[in-house]
C-alpha positions in Angstrom: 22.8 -57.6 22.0 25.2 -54.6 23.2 23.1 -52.2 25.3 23.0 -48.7 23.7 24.4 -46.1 26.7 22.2 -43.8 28.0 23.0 -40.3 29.0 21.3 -36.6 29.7 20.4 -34.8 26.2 22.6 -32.3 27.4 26.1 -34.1 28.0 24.8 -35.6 24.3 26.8 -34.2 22.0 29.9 -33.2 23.9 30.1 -37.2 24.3 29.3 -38.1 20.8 32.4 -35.4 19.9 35.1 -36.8 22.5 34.4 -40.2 21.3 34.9 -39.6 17.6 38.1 -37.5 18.1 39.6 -40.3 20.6 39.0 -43.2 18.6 40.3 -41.3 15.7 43.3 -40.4 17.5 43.9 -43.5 19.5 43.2 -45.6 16.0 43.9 -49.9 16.9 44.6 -48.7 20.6 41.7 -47.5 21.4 39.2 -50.2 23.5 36.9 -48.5 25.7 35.2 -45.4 26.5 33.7 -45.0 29.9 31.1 -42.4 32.0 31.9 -42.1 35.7 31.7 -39.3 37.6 28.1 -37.9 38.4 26.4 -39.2 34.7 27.4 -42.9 36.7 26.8 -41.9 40.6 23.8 -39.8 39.7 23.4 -36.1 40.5 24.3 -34.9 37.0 23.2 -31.5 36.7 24.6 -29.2 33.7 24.9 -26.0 35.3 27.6 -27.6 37.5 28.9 -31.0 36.5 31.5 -32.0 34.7 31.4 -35.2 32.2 33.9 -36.9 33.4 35.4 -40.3 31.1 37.7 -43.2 31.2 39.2 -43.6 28.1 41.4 -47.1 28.5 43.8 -47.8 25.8 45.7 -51.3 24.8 49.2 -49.6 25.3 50.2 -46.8 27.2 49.9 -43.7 25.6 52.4 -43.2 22.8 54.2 -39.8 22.0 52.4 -39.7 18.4 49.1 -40.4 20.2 50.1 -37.9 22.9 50.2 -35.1 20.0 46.8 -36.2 18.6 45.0 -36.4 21.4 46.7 -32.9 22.8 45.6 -31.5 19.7 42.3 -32.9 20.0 41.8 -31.1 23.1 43.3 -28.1 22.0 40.3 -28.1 19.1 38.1 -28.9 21.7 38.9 -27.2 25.0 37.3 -29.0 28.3 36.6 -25.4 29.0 34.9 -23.0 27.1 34.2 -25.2 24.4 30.5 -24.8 22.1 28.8 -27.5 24.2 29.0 -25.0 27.7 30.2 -28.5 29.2 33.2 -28.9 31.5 35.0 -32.1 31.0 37.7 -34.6 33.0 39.3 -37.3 30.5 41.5 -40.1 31.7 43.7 -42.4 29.7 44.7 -45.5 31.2 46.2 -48.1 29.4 45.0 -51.8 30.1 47.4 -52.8 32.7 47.4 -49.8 34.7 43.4 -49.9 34.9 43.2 -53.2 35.9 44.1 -52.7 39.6 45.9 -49.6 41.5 49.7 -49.5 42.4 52.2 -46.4 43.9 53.7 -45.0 40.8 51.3 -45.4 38.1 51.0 -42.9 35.8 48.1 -41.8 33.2 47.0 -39.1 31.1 44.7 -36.9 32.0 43.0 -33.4 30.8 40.1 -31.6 32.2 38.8 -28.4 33.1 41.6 -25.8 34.5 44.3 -28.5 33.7 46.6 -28.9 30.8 46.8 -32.4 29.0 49.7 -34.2 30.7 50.8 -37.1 32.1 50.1 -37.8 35.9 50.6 -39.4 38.8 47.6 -41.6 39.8 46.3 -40.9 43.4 44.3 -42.6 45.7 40.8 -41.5 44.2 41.7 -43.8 41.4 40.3 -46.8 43.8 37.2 -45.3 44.1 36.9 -44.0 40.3 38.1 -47.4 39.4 34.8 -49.2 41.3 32.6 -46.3 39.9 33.4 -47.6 36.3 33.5 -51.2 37.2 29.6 -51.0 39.2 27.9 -48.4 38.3 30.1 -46.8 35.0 27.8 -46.2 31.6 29.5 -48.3 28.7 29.9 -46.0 25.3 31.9 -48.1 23.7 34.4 -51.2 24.6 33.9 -54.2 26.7 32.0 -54.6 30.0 34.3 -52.9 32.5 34.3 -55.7 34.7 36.6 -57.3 32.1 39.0 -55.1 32.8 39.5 -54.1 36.1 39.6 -56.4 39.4 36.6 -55.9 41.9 37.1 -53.1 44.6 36.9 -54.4 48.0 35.3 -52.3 50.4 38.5 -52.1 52.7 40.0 -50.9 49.8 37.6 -48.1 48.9 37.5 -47.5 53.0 41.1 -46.7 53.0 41.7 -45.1 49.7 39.1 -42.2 50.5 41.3 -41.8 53.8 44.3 -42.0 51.9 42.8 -38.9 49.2 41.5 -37.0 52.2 45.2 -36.7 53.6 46.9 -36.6 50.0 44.4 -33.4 50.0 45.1 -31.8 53.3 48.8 -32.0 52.0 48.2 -30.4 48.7 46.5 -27.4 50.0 48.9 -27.0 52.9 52.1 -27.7 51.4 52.4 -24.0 49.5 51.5 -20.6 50.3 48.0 -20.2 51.4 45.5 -19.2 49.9 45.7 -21.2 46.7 44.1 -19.6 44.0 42.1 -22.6 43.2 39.9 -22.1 46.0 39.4 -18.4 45.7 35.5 -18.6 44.8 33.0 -20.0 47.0 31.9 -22.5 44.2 35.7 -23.6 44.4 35.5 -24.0 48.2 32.0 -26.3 47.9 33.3 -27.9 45.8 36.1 -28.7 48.3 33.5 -29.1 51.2 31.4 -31.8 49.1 34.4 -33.5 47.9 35.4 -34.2 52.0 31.9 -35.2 53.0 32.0 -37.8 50.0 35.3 -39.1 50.9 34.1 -39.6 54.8 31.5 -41.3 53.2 33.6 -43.9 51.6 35.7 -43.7 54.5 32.9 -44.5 57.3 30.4 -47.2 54.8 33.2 -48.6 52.4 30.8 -47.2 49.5 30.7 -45.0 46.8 28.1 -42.2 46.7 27.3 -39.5 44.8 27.8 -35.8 45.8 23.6 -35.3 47.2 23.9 -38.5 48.8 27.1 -38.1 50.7 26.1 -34.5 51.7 22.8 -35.9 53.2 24.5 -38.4 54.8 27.1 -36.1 56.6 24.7 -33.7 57.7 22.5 -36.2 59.7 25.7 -37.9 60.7 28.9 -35.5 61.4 29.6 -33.3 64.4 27.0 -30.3 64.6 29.9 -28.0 64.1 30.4 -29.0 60.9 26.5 -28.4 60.1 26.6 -24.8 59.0 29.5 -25.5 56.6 28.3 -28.2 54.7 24.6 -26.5 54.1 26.5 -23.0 53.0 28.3 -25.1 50.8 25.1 -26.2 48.6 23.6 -22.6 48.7 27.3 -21.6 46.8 27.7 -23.9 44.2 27.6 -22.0 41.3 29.1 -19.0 42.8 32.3 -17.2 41.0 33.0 -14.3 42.6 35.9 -14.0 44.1 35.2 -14.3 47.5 38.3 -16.3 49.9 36.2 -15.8 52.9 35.4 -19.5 53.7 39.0 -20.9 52.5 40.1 -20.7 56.7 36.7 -23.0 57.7 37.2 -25.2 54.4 41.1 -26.2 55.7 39.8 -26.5 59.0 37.4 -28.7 57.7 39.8 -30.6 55.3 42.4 -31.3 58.1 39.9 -32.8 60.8 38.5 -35.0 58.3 41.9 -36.3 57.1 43.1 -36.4 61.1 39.8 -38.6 61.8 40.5 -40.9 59.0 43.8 -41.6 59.9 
């Protein structure tokens, strides 16, 4: 017997609508539908998660699919939307799931992003052993089926690998980058680095509590005052860039450290 999914009443019926849409859409290609993020890790909390999904596909996306599924979205924004839910959604085909390789590509959407095709970065490793362990089956197959086990060497150096692809990203343009022009932007940014240091120092996945209580009994004191005004600004919007210099500095000694 199939085990029904479980998942917080809240992230309910946003779930229960991407799944119809994408199957309708996807038709004979679709195979699996997949919770990672914090509804697999733990740590869900409405106010501020995301639901974040693995859709994987038996072809790569086709351009008829592509319109489908970029209208689906379209009807049902990632942000916005009636279900006060942010959302991530990945589509990965088979092949491209079963293990990571330089110059795959998938299709993504989520909140702040338009649906398009992408490059897949290093964080794919460890999103790939979060659906594989500890992902909650919708529908499809047992994960394990379809992608090849995650060694912890592998998780070790992808989080250093995301931790530098990072540092480049917000770096490489003119600074500061809008994206991280609230503080809820910027902890977002802090949590995200103490999770991939993490990875990086135990060669496991955690989620974002974990990982923060974990680098404050174990990172430099400097670093202390940081990471707690972090979790006192989650959910703050305001435009505020005052912590974006501290954040970088942050950023680039964690991607220096796991270099």
């Amino acid at each position: 017997m199939t085990a029904v999914a479980t998942y917080p009443a809240e992230a309910a019926p946003l779930i229960e609508a991407l799944l119809d849409g994408v199957r309708e859409a996807l038709g004979d290609n679709f195979v699996g539908f997949y919770l990672c993020g914090s509804l697999a890790l733990g740590g869900f909390d409405p106010e501020t998660s995301d639901v974040d999904v693995l859709v994987v596909t038996g072809k790569p996306v086709s351009d008829a699919e592509f319109v489908a599924l970029k209208a689906l979205h379209e009807r049902l924004p990632a942000e916005g939307n009636d279900f006060s839910l942010g959302y991530d959604v990945y589509y990965i085909d088979r092949g491209t799931v079963r293990r990571f390789a330089e110059g795959q590509r998938h299709v993504k959407v989520g909140t702040g992003e338009p649906f398009s095709w992408r490059q897949n970065r290093p964080n794919w490793v460890l999103e790939r052993w979060t659906v594989r362990e500890r992902g909650v089956t919708v529908a499809g197959p047992d994960p394990k089926t379809l992608i090849d086990p995650v060694s912890p060497g592998d998780l070790r150096s992808a989080a250093g690998a995301e931790l530098r692809a990072r540092w480049q990203h917000w770096t490489a343009g003119s600074w500061p980058r809008e994206e991280l022009a609230h503080p809820g932007a910027q902890a977002f940014e802090i949590e995200t680095v103490c999770r991939a240091l993490f990875t990086a120092e135990t060669g496991e996945v955690s989620s974002k509590r974990t990982a923060i209580e974990w680098a404050l009994a174990s990172l430099p004191g400097r670093w202390g005052d940081l990471i707690e005004w972090s979790q006192a600004h989650t959910r703050d919007l305001t435009r505020d860039e005052g912590k974006i210099p501290d954040v970088l500095e942050f950023l680039g000694w964690a991607a220096e450290k796991t270099a």
